[in-house]
C-alpha positions as CSV (number, residue, x, y, z in Angstrom):
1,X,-25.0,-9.1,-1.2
2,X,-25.9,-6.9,1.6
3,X,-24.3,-3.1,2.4
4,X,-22.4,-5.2,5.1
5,X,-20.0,-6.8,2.7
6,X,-19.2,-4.0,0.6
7,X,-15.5,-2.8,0.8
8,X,-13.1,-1.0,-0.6
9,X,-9.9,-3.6,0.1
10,X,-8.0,-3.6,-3.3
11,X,-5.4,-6.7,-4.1
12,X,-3.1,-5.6,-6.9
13,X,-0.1,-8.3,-7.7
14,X,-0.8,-9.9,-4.1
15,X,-0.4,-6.7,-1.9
16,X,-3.1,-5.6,-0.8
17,X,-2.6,-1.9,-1.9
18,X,-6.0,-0.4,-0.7
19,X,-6.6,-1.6,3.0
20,X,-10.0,-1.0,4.7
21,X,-9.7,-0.1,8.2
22,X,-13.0,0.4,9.2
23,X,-16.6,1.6,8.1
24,X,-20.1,3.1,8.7
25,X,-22.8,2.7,7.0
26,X,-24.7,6.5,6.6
27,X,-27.2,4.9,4.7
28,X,-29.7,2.1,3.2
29,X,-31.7,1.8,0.4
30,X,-32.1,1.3,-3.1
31,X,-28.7,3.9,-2.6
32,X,-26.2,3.1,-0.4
33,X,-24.0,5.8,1.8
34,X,-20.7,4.2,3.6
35,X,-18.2,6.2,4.9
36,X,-14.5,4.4,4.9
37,X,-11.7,4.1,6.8
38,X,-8.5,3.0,5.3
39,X,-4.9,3.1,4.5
40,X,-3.2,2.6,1.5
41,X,0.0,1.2,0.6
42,X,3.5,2.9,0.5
43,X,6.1,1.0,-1.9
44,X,8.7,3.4,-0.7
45,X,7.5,3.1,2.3
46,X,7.5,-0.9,2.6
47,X,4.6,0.2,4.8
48,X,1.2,1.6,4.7
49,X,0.4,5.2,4.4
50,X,-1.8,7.2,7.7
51,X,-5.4,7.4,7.8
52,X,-7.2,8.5,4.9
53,X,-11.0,8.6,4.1
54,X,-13.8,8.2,1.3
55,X,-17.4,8.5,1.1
56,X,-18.7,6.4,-1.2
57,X,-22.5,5.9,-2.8
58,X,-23.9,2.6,-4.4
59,X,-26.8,2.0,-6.3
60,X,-28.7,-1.7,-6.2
61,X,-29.9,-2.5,-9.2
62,X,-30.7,-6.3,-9.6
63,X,-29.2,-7.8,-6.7
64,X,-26.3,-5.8,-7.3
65,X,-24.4,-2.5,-6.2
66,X,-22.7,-0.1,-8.6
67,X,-20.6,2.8,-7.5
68,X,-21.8,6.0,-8.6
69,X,-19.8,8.5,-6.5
70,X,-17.2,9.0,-4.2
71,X,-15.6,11.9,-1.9
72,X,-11.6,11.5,-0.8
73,X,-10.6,12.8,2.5
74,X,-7.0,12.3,2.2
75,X,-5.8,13.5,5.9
76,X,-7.0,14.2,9.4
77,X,-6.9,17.9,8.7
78,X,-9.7,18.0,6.2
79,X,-11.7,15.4,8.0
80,X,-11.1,17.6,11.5
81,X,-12.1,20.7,9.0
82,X,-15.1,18.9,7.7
83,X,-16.4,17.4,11.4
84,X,-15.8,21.2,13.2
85,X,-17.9,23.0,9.9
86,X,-20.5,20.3,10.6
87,X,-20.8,20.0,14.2
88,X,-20.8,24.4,13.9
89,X,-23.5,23.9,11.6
90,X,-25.7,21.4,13.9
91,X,-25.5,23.8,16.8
């Protein structure tokens, strides 16, 4: 297993609740960084919910990754909040 097939796509009674959108990798290494896109599903909804994002860190230990942490960003306005205090930071 490589970083490039790690995901975060979750099947739960054959509907795919958590749906990956997109990723990067931040990262590579014994740990692992990946930042996700992805959408989950809405019941209510009969549809899937906006954009929402997670950073999330793996560890390889034999062959293997565990996750050890992960950060939520559950809408655009706290990921536009945390891209603007970074790129204001990187000036």
């Amino acid at each position: 297993m490589t970083p490039d097939d790690l995901t975060i796509d979750y099947e739960e009674n054959g509907i795919l609740t958590t749906k990956q959108t997109d990723k990067v990798i931040l990262s590579k290494g014994a740990w692992v960084t990946i930042l996700f896109r992805y959408q989950t599903w809405v019941a209510a909804d009969d549809a899937y919910s906006e954009d929402k994002y997670t950073i999330r860190r793996y560890q390889k230990r034999n062959g293997e990754y565990t996750a050890r942490s992960k950060f939520n960003i559950t809408n655009a306005k706290q990921a536009k909040l945390i891209v603007d205090s970074l790129n204001g930071w990187m000036q």
